[in-house]
C-alpha positions, 0 to 999 in steps of 0.5 A: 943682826944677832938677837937672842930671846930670852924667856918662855919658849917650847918645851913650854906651852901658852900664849908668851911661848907662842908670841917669842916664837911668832915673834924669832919667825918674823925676825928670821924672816927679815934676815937677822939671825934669832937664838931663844934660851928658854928654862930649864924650870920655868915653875916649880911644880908646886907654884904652878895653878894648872895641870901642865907646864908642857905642850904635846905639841912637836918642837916648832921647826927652824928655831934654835931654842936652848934650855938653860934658865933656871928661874930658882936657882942663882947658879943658873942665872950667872952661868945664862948670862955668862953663855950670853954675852959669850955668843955676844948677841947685837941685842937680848931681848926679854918678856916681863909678866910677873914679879916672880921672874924678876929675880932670875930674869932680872940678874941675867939681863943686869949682868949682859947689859953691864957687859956692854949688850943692850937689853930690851923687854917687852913688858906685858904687865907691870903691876900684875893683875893679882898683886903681892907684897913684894911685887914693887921691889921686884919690878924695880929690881926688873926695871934697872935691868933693862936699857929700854922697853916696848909695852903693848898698850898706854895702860902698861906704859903708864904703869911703867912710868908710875916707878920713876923710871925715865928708861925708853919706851915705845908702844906697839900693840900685841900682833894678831895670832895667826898660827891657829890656823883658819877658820873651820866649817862651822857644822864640822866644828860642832860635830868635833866639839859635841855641840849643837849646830842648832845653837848660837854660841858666845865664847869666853876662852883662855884661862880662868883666873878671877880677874878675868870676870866669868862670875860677872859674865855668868851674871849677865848670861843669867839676864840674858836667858831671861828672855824666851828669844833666847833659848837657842843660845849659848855659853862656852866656857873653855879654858883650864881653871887656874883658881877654884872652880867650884864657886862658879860652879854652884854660881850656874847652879844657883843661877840656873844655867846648867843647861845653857853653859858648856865648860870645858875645863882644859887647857885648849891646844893650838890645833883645837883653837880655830873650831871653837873660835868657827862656831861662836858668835862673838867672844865676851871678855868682862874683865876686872883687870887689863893691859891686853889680851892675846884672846882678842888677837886671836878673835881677829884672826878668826873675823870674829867680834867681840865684847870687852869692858873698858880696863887697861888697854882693851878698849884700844884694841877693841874700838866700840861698835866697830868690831864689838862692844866696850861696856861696863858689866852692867851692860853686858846683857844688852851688848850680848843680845846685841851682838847675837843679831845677824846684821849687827854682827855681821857689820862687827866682822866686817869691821875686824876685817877691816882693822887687823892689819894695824896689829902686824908681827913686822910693827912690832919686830920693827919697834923692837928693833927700833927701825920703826917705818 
């Protein structure tokens, strides 16, 4: 089979390159034949909240990625479409995450599926976490061009369904990121990142926006230390800011946390991934909003539990008092406390274990593909 992926790919880093490219391997590994056409610009560099669109990272190996969408300019979209349906692919298939690419992506996929080629989009989010007042004609506009849609949770199903749309939808859950590597000696990871071997350590990670809950989870880090048992531990905040940091920052002032957060305001690379994920005890995602999330995908790779609060489809990734806990911001102090107990959290390890094999890149490329087992 000839699939062609169309969307975010190296050059450009993060989580949605990783996944297409995890995902054209996995493919490729089966025997069919995967091109991926990625964007000549993805952001205009005023619209994008971070330092860097780009990755350091060397081109990956053994995957044919083109350069040739231009997300603002329509001459691009039609001159996509048209190499497209020129290579006349078995299949183009295509990541939705945000309104803003509706447009480009959108008349790219109306023009080959007119052609004749099917057109499949995993949908990440339908309604996006931090909405505008154009978002819901944009996504209509998105939804009609596609023939059918693999979503990663019931939460963006139905969010998909709430726009009318009668188009297939088949669900497979976000695949385990395993190119992070495996874990790391937990001292040698310490020494790498500057911290204490002598401290425990919780673990938010990923990019800040605000939907993702660090003020109610500084809140509960504040409850926490309000016991003297645990003095020894805590907070790594790593990710690159992508709203303003400074309220946070006069938060763990104000809260006085000084001492016990540690934030490492960047974007984290692929081979520095595995140190802090080896020296945390658990990650906490007290998320306001949710469909899924690829931070607990990469906790499974690692065996490491983990504490979520029940929005979107976290809660069916995250089975409660399996591999974490799933509970309202209110318990957060409480889970965390938890979940640094040595019984405790070993059992939630056991559990991760236990239960990753159900999040597999050859599910999700088999429903994709629609040759489901």
């Amino acid at each position: 089979m000839k699939i062609i992926f169309l969307g975010t790919a190296h050059p450009y880093r993060g989580g949605i390159a990783s996944f297409n490219e995890m995902l054209a391997r996995q493919m490729i590994s089966e025997g069919h034949q995967v091109e991926i056409i990625t964007f000549t610009v993805q952001y205009p560099s005023f619209l994008f909240p971070g330092k860097t669109q780009y990755s350091d990272s060397p081109a990956p190996d053994n995957l044919d990625i083109e350069r040739c969408l231009n997300s603002i300019n329509p001459v691009s979209w039609i001159l996509t479409a048209r190499e497209i349906i020129k290579r006349r692919p078995d299949m183009l298939f295509t990541r939705y995450w945000t309104p803003y690419m509706a447009p480009a992506l959108g008349t790219v996929c109306r023009l080959v599926k007119r052609a004749g080629i099917p057109v499949v989009a995993l949908a990440d989010n339908i309604i996006p976490h931090e909405r505008h007042f154009y978002d819901n004609v944009l996504t209509r506009y998105f939804i009609g061009s596609v023939t059918r849609f693999v979503c990663m949770s019931s939460q963006v199903e139905n969010e998909l369904k709430s726009f009318g749309t009668d188009k297939p939808v088949s669900i497979a859950p976000h695949p385990v990121y395993s190119n992070y590597g495996e874990p790391v000696n937990r001292e040698e990871a310490c020494q790498r990142l500057g911290l204490d071997p002598e401290c425990r350590y919780a673990l938010f990670f990923g990019l800040v926006r605000d939907y993702k809950g660090l003020d109610i989870l500084l809140n509960a880090w504040s409850e926490l230390k309000k016991d003297k048992r645990n003095a020894d531990k805590k907070l790594i905040v790593a990710g690159e800011f992508y709203t303003d940091p400074a309220p946070y920052i006069e938060q763990i002032g104000y809260l006085g946390l000084v001492d016990s957060v540690i934030i490492h305001d960047r974007f984290i690379p692929d081979d520095k991934v595995a140190l802090y994920f080896s020296v945390a005890d658990m990650v906490v995602q007290p998320y306001k909003s949710a469909t899924q999330s690829g931070v607990t995908q990469i906790a499974y790779n690692f065996d490491l539990p983990m504490i979520v609060t029940p929005v979107g489809g976290l809660p069916e990734i995250v089975p409660d008092n399996e591999v974490g806990y799933v509970c309202t911001s209110d318990k957060l102090p409480e889970a965390i406390d938890k979940c640094f107990d040595t019984e405790t959290n070993l059992k939630f390890r056991e559990g991760v274990k236990r239960l990753k094999h159900r999040f597999s890149w050859e599910y999700m490329s088999s429903v994709v593909l629609q040759n489901k087992k």
